[in-house]
Every structure is written in structure tokens, then in C-alpha cells.
FIKE-899672 format. One record per residue (C-alpha): residue number from 1; residue in one letter; x, y, z. Coordinates in steps of 0.5 Angstrom, whole numbers. Layout:
+-----+---------+-------+-------+-------+
: num : residuo :     x :     y :     z :
+-----+---------+-------+-------+-------+
: NUM :       a :     X :     Y :     Z :
...
+-----+---------+-------+-------+-------+
***
This chain:
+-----+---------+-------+-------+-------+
: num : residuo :     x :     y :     z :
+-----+---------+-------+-------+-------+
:   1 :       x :     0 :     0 :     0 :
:   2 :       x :     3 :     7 :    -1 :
:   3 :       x :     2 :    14 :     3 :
:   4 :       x :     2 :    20 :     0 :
:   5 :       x :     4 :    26 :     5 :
:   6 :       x :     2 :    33 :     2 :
:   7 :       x :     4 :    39 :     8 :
:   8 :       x :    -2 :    44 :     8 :
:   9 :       x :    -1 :    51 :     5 :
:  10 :       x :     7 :    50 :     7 :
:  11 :       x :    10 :    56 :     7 :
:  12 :       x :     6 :    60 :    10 :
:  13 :       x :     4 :    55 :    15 :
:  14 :       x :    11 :    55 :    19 :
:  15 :       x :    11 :    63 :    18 :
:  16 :       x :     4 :    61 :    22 :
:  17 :       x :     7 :    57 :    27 :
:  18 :       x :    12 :    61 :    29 :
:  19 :       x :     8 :    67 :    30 :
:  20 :       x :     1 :    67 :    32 :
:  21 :       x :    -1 :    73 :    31 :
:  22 :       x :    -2 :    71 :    24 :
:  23 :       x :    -7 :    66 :    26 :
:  24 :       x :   -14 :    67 :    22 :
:  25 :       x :   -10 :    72 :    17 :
:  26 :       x :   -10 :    72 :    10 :
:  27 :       x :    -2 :    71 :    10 :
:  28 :       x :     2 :    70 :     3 :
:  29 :       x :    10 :    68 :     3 :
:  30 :       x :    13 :    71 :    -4 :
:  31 :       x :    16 :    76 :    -7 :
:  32 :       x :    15 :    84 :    -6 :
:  33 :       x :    11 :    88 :   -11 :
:  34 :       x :    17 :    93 :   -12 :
:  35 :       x :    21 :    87 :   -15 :
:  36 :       x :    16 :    84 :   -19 :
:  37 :       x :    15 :    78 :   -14 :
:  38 :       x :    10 :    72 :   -14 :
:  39 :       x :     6 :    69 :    -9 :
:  40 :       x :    10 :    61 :    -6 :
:  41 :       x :     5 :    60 :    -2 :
:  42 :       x :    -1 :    62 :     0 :
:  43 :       x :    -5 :    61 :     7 :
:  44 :       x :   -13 :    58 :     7 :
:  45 :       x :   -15 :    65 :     9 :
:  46 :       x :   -11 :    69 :     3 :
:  47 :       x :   -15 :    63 :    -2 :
:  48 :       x :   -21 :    65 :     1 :
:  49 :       x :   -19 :    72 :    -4 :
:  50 :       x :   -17 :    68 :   -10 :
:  51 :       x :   -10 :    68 :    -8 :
:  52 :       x :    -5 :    62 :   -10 :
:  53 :       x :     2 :    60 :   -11 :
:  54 :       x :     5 :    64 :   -18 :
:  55 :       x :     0 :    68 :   -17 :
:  56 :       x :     4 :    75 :   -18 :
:  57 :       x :     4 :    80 :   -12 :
:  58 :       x :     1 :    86 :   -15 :
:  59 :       x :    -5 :    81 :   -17 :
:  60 :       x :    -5 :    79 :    -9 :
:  61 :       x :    -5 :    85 :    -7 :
:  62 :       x :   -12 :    87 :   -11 :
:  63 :       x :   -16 :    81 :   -10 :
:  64 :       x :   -14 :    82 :    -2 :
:  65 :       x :   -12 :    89 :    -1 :
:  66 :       x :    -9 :    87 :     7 :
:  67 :       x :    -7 :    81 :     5 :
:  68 :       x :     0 :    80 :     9 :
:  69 :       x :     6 :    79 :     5 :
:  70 :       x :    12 :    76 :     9 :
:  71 :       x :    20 :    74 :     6 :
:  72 :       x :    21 :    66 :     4 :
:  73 :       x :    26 :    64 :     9 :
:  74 :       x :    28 :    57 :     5 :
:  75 :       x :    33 :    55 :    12 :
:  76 :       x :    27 :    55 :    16 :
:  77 :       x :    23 :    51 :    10 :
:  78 :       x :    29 :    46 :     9 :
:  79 :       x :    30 :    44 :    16 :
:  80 :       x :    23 :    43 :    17 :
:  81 :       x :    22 :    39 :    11 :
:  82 :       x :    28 :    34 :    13 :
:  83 :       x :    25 :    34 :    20 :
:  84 :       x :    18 :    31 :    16 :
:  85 :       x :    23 :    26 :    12 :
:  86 :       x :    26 :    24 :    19 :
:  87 :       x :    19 :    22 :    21 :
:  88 :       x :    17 :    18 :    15 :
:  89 :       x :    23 :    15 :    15 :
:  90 :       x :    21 :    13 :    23 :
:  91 :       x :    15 :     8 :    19 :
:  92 :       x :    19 :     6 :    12 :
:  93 :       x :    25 :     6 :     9 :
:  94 :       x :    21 :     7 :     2 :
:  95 :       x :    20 :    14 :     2 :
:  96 :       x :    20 :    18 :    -5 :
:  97 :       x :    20 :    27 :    -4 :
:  98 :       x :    17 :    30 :   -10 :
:  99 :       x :    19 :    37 :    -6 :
: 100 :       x :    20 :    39 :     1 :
: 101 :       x :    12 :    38 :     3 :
: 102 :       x :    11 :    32 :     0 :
: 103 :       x :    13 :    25 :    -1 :
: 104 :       x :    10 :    18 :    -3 :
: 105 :       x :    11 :    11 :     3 :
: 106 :       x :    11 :     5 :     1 :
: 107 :       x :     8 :     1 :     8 :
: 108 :       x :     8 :    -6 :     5 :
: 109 :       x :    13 :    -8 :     9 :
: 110 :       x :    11 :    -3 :    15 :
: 111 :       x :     5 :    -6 :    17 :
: 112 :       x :     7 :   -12 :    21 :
: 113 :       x :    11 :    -7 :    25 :
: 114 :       x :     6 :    -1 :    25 :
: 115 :       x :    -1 :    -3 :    24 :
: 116 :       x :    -5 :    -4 :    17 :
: 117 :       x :    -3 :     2 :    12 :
: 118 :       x :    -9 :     8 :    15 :
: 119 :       x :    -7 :     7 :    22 :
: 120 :       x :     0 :     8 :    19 :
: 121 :       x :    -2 :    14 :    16 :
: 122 :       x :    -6 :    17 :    21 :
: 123 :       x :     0 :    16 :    26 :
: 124 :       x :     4 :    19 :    21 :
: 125 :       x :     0 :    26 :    21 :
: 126 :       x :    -1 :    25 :    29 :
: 127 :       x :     6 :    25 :    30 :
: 128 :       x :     8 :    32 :    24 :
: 129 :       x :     2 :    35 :    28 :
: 130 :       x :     5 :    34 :    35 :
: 131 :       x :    12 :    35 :    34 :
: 132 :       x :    11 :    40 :    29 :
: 133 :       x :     5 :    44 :    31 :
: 134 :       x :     3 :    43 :    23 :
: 135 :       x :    -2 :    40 :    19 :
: 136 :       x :    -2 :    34 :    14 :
: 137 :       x :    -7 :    32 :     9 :
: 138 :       x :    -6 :    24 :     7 :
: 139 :       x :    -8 :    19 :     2 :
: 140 :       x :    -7 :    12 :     2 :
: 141 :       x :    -9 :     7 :    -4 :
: 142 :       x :    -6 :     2 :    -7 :
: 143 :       x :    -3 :     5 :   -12 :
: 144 :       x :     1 :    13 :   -14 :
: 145 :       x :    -4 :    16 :   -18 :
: 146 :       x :   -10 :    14 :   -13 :
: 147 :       x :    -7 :    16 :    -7 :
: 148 :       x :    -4 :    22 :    -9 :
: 149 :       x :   -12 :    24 :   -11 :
: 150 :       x :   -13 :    23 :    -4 :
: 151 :       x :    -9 :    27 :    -1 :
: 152 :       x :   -12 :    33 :    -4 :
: 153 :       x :   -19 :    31 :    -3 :
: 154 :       x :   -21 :    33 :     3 :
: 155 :       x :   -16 :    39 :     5 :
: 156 :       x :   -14 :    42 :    10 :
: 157 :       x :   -12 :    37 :    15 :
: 158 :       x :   -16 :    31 :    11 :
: 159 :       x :   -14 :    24 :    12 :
: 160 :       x :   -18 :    20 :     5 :
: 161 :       x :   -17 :    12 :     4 :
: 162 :       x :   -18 :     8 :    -1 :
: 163 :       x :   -20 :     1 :     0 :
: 164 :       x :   -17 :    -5 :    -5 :
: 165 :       x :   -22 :    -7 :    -9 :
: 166 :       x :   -26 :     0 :    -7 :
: 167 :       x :   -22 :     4 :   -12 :
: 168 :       x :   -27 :     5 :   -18 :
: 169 :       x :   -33 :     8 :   -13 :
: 170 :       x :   -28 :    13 :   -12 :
: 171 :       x :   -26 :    14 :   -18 :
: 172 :       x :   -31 :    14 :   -22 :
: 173 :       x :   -35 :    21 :   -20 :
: 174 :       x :   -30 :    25 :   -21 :
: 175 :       x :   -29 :    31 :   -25 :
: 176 :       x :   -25 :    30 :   -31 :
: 177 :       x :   -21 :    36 :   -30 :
: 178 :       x :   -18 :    33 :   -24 :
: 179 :       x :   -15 :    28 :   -29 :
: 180 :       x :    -7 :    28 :   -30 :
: 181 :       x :    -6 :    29 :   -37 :
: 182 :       x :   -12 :    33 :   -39 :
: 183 :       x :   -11 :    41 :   -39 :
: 184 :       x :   -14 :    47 :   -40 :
: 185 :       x :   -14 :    46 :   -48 :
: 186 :       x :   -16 :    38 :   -48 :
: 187 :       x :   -21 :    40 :   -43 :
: 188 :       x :   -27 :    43 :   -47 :
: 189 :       x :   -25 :    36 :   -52 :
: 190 :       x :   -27 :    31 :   -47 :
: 191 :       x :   -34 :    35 :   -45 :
: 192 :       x :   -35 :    35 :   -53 :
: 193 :       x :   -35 :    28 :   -52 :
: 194 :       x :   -39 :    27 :   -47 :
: 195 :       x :   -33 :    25 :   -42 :
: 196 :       x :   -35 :    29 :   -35 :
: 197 :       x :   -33 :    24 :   -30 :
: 198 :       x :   -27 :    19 :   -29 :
: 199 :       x :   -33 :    14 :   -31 :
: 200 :       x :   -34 :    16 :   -37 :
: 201 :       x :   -27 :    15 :   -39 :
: 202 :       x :   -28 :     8 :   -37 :
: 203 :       x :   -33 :     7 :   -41 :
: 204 :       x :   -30 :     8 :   -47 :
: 205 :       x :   -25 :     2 :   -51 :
: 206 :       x :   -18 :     3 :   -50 :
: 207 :       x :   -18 :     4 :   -57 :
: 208 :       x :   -23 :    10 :   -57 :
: 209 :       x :   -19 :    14 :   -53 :
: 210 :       x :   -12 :    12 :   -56 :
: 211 :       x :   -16 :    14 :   -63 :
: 212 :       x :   -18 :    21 :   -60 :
: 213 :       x :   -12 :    23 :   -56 :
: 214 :       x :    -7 :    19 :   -58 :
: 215 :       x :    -2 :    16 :   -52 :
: 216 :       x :    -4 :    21 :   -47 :
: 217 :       x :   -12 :    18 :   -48 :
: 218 :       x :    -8 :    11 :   -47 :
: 219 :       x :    -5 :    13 :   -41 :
: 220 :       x :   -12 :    17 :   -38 :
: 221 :       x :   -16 :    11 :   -40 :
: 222 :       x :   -11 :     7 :   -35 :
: 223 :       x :   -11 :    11 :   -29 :
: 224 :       x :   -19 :    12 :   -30 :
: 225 :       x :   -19 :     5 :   -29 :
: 226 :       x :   -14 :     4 :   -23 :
: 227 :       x :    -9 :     3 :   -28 :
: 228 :       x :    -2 :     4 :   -25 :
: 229 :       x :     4 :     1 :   -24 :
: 230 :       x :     9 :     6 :   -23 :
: 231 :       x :    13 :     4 :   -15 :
: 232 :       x :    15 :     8 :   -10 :
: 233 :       x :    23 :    10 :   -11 :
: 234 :       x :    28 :    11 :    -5 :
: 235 :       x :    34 :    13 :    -8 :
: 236 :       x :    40 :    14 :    -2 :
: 237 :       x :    45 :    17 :    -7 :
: 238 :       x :    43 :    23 :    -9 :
: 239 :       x :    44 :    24 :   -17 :
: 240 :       x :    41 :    31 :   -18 :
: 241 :       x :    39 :    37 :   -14 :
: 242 :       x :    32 :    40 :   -16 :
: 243 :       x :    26 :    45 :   -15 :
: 244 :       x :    20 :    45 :   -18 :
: 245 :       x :    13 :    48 :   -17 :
: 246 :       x :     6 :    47 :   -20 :
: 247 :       x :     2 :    53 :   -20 :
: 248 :       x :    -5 :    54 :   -19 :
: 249 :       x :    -7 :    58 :   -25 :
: 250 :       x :    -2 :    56 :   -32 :
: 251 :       x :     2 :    62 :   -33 :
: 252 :       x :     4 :    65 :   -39 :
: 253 :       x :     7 :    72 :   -36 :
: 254 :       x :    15 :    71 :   -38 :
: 255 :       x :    19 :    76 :   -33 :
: 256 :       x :    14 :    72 :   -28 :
: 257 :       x :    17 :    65 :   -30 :
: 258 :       x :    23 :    69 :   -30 :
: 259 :       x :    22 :    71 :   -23 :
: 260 :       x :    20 :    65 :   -21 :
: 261 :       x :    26 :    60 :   -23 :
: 262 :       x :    31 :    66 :   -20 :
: 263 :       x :    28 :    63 :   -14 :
: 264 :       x :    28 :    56 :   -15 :
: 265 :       x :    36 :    57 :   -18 :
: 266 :       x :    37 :    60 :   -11 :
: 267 :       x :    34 :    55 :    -8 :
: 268 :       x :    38 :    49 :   -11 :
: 269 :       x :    45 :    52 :   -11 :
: 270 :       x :    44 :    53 :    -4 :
: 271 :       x :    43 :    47 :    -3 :
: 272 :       x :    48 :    44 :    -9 :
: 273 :       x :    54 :    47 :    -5 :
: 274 :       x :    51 :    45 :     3 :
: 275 :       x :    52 :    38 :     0 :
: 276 :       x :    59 :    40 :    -2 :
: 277 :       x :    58 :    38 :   -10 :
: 278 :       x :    60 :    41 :   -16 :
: 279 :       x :    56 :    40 :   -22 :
: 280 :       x :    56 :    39 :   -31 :
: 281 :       x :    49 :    39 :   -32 :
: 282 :       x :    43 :    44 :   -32 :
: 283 :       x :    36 :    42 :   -34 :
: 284 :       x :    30 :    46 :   -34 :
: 285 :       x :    24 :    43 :   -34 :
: 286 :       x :    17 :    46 :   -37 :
: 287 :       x :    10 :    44 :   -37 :
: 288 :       x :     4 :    47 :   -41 :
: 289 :       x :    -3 :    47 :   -40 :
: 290 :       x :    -5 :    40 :   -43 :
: 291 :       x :     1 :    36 :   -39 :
: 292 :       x :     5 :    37 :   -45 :
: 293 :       x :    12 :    36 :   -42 :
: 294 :       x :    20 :    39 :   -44 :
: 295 :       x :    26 :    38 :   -42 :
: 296 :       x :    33 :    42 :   -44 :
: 297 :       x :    39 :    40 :   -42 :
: 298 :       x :    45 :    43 :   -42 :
: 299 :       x :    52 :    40 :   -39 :
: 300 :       x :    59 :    45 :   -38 :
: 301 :       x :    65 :    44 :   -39 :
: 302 :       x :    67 :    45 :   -32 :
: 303 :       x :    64 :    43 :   -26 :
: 304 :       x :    61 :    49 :   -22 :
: 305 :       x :    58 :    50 :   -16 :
: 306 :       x :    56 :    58 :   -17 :
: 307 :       x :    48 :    60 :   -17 :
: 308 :       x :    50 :    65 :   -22 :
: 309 :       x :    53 :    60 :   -27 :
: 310 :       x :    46 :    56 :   -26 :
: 311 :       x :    42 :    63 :   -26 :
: 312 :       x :    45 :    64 :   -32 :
: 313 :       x :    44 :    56 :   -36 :
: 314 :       x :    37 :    55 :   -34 :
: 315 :       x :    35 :    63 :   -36 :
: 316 :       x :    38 :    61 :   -43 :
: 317 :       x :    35 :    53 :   -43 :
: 318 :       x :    28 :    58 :   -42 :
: 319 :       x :    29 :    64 :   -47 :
: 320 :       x :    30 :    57 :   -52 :
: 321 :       x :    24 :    54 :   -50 :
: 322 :       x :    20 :    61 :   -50 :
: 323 :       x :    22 :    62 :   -57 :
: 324 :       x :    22 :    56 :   -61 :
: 325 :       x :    15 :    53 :   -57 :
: 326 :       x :    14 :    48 :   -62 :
: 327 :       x :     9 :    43 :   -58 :
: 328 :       x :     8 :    47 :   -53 :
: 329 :       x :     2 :    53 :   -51 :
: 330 :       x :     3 :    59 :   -49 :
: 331 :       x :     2 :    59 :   -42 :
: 332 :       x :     5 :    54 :   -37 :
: 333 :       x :     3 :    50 :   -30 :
: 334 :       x :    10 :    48 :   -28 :
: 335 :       x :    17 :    50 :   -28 :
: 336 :       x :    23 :    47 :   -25 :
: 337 :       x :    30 :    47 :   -25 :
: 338 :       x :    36 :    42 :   -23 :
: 339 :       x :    43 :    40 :   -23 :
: 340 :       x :    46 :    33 :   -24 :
: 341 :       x :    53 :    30 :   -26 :
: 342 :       x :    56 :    31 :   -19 :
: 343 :       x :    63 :    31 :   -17 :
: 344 :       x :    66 :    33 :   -10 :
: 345 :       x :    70 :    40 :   -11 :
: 346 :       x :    77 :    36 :    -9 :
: 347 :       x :    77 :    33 :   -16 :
: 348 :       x :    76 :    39 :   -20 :
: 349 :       x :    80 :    41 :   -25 :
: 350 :       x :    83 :    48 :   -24 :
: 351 :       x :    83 :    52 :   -30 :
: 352 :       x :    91 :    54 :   -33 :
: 353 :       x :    89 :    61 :   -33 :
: 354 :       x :    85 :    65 :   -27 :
: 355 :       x :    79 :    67 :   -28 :
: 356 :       x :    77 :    73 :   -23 :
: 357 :       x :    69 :    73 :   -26 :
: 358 :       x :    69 :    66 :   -23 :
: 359 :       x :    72 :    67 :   -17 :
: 360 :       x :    69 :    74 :   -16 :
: 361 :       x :    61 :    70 :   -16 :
: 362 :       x :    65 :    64 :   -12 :
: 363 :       x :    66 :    69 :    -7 :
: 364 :       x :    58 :    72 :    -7 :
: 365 :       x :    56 :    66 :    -6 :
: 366 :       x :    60 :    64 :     0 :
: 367 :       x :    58 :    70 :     3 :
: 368 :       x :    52 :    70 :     1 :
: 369 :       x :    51 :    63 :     4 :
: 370 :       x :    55 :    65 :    11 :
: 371 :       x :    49 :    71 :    11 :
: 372 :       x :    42 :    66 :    10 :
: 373 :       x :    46 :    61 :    14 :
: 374 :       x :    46 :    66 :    20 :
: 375 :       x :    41 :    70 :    19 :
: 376 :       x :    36 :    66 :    15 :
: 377 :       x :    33 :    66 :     7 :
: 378 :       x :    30 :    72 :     8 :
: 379 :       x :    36 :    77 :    10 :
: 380 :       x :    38 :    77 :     3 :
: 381 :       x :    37 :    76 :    -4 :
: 382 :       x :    39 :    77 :   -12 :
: 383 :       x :    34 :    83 :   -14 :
: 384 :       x :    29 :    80 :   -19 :
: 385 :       x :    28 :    87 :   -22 :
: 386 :       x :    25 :    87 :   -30 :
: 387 :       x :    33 :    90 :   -31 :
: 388 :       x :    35 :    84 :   -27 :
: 389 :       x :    31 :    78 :   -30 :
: 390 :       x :    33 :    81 :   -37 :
: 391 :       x :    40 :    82 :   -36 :
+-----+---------+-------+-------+-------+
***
């Protein structure tokens, strides 16, 4: 059985946490307005106003004029993830992260120790609440699409199990939309169709839906039915570092996208050089309205560890992929940038010749890291000005 654990409005929720002053306010953490910032997250109060993750903070502002703005702290984010992930580990070895909120458990194996699965999953979320002081929705069913649905089905604080055997009636009257693999665009084709719910794509032949949608109907046709074969992956060497987020509503504002990668590129370069790593490669990932996904990859010919060096990578992979979108839309759901093809910094290779631009950007990384290390994420940041972005 697999248990999936999504952390409830994250961000937001420690700031909460840790100042309750803010309890029952409408609380986003992001960017300013003044240097064209975007929304990370979002507290249930602030999404009472329409408020949600990649939203600008201009946009914010107007929907919830006394909304709270508070500075992404990501040293506080990233302990308490590793916190959560020390928890999971408590209950089972088999744990896959998607992010620093969520992760896939495996309990098969747990249950003879722990109790059957749901027992497992409430004791999970008992433990977070009691030793965290922070809300967890989970899902639990036996396969990775199913339990991820369930996670999200009863949020906040929810708790959702689905049975073996029991997974159709729970499928089955869902919205399409809710479907991974149908976007915005797909959408308005599955409803021509008649296809409003889960069920009414089980109805249809395999054959049917891979004639009409090609491989994705396929795939669609196979997760309506229960179909998913995909295990949770524990890997304990770590083979890249990345981010990504998701967002609320698909964005096709470039400077905003820009915005938002420059964060992410800070956030993986932090924790590149606390892992004590160097990098070759950089990938940037995309996903548009219709779950149509790409990746660019570019690998260096130097091991590096400097943000700048990866900023300056993912900034050109997504200038690329913006101008030449070829099977993507126009307006984008997902973005994420990592860095692999690791080495330790002893084994480098030093240039024959001096390079004072990579040693002047080694040098503000350091000093920016003793800077977050001491005083936290939210003491300093590169400027995400239009004239920053485009540079």
C-alpha cells in the first residue's frame, strides 16, 4: 500500500506556526511587489480572495488589499522538510520526495510492525501535528495516482482511504479536470465528447480514447481504471538536485516565470554547495496546459557550484524553449530547474588560467550562504527587477 503526504499550504503554515499573531489572517509568502514577485504560498485564508501559489504579488494585492506579505525564509523551509522526511523514515524505508511538502511511502513491509496502512497514515499525521505543530493531508491506496488524488480530496488537515477493491467507486465520479494528463485546452474536447467524469472515460474502449487523444488518451484510459504500475522509488544516492512548483492557475507571463526560476535556481544552488557538490548539467523542465512536458539540458565543461553559473544556464534553456515552443502552448502550469552530473569540489580540475569573474561569483556565493546560514533566506536575495531578469 502507498501513502501519500502532502503538507498543507507549507510555507505559510511555519511563518504561522511560528508567530501566531497571524492565526486566521489572510498570510502569503513570496516576493514584493516592488521587485515583481510571485506568490510561493498561499495560507487557506489568502485563498479564500483568490489568492494561490505563482500568483503575481501585484494580482494578490488587488484580490486581498490587507493581505500579509511575508519573505520566503527557505533555511526554516528546508529543516523542517528534513524534519518530515525523518519522520516518514520512522515508519518506512521506501520513501520517494517530490518536493519539500510531499512524498510517496511505501508501508507493505511497515504494516506487520505498525498496523494495516490507514493506521500507518493517521500516525504519521499525529506525529507532524504533535511534534511540528503543522497540518498534513494524506492519502492512502494502492497505487501512486490513487493516493495522490486522495491526499488533495479533503484539504485541509484531510485524511481519505481507499479501499483494494474499492478504488472504482471512488474514481469513478470524479471530474475530468481532475484527470492528470487533461489540461485547460484537452478539456473542452473531452466534454464535447460527453466525457465529464472518471467513469465516463472507463466506459469507452482503450482503442477509443488512444484513436481520439493519441498515447495520452492511452494513459488517461488506464489511470480511470485503476491502472498504475508506477512503485515508489527510495534512492539514498543522490543523483541530482532540484525544484519545481506547480501552480494554481497556468501562467504565460514570461518576466513572471523568470521570477519564479530565479528562486528556484537559489534554492538549488544552496543546497548543491551545503551538499558539498559540483555540477556539469542543468535541466529545465516545462509543463504547459495540456501536461505536455519538456525538458532542455545543458552540461558545461567545468564542474561548477556557483547560482550564477546555473541562473545564467536555466535563464537561456527557457529564452530557447519560449521561442521556439514548437509543441507547447503558450501558458505554462509547471516549471523546474536541477543540476546533476555530480563530483566532489577536491576532484576538480583547476583552470591553467585565472578566472577573477568565477572566483568574484564563488566569493558572493559564499558570503551569501554565510549571510542565509546565520540570519536565514530572507536576509538577502539576488534582485528580481525586469532589469535583473533580462540581463
Amino acid at each position: 500500500m502507498i501513502i501519500h503526504v502532502d503538507m498543507d499550504a507549507f510555507y505559510a503554515s511555519i511563518e504561522i506556526r511560528d508567530n501566531p499573531a497571524l492565526e486566521n489572517l489572510p498570510v502569503v509568502v513570496g516576493g514584493s511587489v516592488k521587485h515583481r514577485g510571485v506568490v510561493a504560498a498561499a495560507s487557506y485564508e489568502a485563498r479564500k480572495y483568490g489568492v494561490f501559489s505563482a500568483m503575481p504579488a501585484s494580482t494578490a494585492i488587488r484580490k486581498c488589499p490587507g493581505i500579509i506579505f511575508l519573505p520566503v525564509d527557505m533555511k526554516k523551509y528546508l529543516k523542517v522538510s528534513a524534519q518530515i522526511q525523518n519522520i516518514f523514515l520512522t515508519f518506512t524505508p521506501v520513501v520517494e520526495p517530490l518536493a519539500l511538502d510531499e512524498a510517496f511511502l511505501d508501508v507493505t513491509q511497515s504494516e506487520k510492525l505498525f498496523g494495516s496502512s490507514a493506521s500507518i497514515g493517521r500516525k504519521i499525521k499525529q506525529v507532524i501535528k504533535s511534534e511540528l505543530r503543522l497540518d498534513a493531508s494524506v492519502g492512502v491506496a494502492r497505487t501512486k495516482f490513487i493516493a495522490k488524488i486522495a491526499s488533495d480530496f479533503d484539504k485541509p488537515d484531510g485524511f481519505v482511504q481507499v479501499p483494494v477493491n474499492g478504488e472504482q467507486n471512488f474514481l469513478d465520479p470524479l471530474p475530468v479536470h481532475l484527470m492528470w494528463g487533461i489540461g485547460k485546452s484537452s478539456l473542452q474536447r473531452y466534454l464535447t465528447l460527453g466525457i465529464k467524469t472518471f467513469k465516463d472515460i472507463r466506459l469507452r474502449t482503450k482503442d477509443f480514447m488512444g484513436e481520439e487523444f493519441g498515447q495520452q488518451g492511452c494513459s488517461v484510459w488506464e489511470l480511470a481504471n485503476g491502472i498504475d504500475t508506477r512503485t515508489v522509488s527510495s534512492q539514498t544516492q543522490i543523483k541530482s538536485i532540484s525544484h519545481e512548483r506547480t501552480f494554481a492557475n497556468d501562467i504565460a507571463d514570461i518576466p513572471v516565470l523568470m521570477a519564479i526560476l530565479l528562486e528556484l535556481v537559489e534554492q538549488v544552488g544552496q543546497r548543491l554547495r551545503k551538499k558539498n557538490k559540483l555540477y556539469r548539467t542543468v535541466t529545465l523542465k516545462l509543463r504547459d496546459s495540456d501536461f505536455k512536458t519538456i525538458s532542455r539540458s545543458k552540461t558545461l565543461e567545468q564542474s561548477l557550484d556557483s547560482t550564477s553559473s546555473i541562473w545564467h544556464t536555466a535563464k537561456a534553456l527557457l529564452n530557447t524553449v519560449v521561442q521556439n515552443r514548437g509543441r507547447l502552448s503558450g501558458a505554462y502550469r509547471l516549471i523546474g530547474v536541477g543540476v546533476s552530473g555530480f563530483q566532489a569540489p577536491p576532484s576538480m580540475q583547476q583552470s591553467l588560467f585565472n578566472d577573477s569573474k568565477a572566483d568574484c561569483h564563488s566569493e558572493i556565493d559564499k558570503v551569501t550562504d554565510q549571510i542565509r546560514e546565520r540570519y536565514g533566506d530572507k536576509s538577502i536575495a539576488r534582485g528580481k527587477s525586469k532589469s535583473s531578469i533580462e540581463s
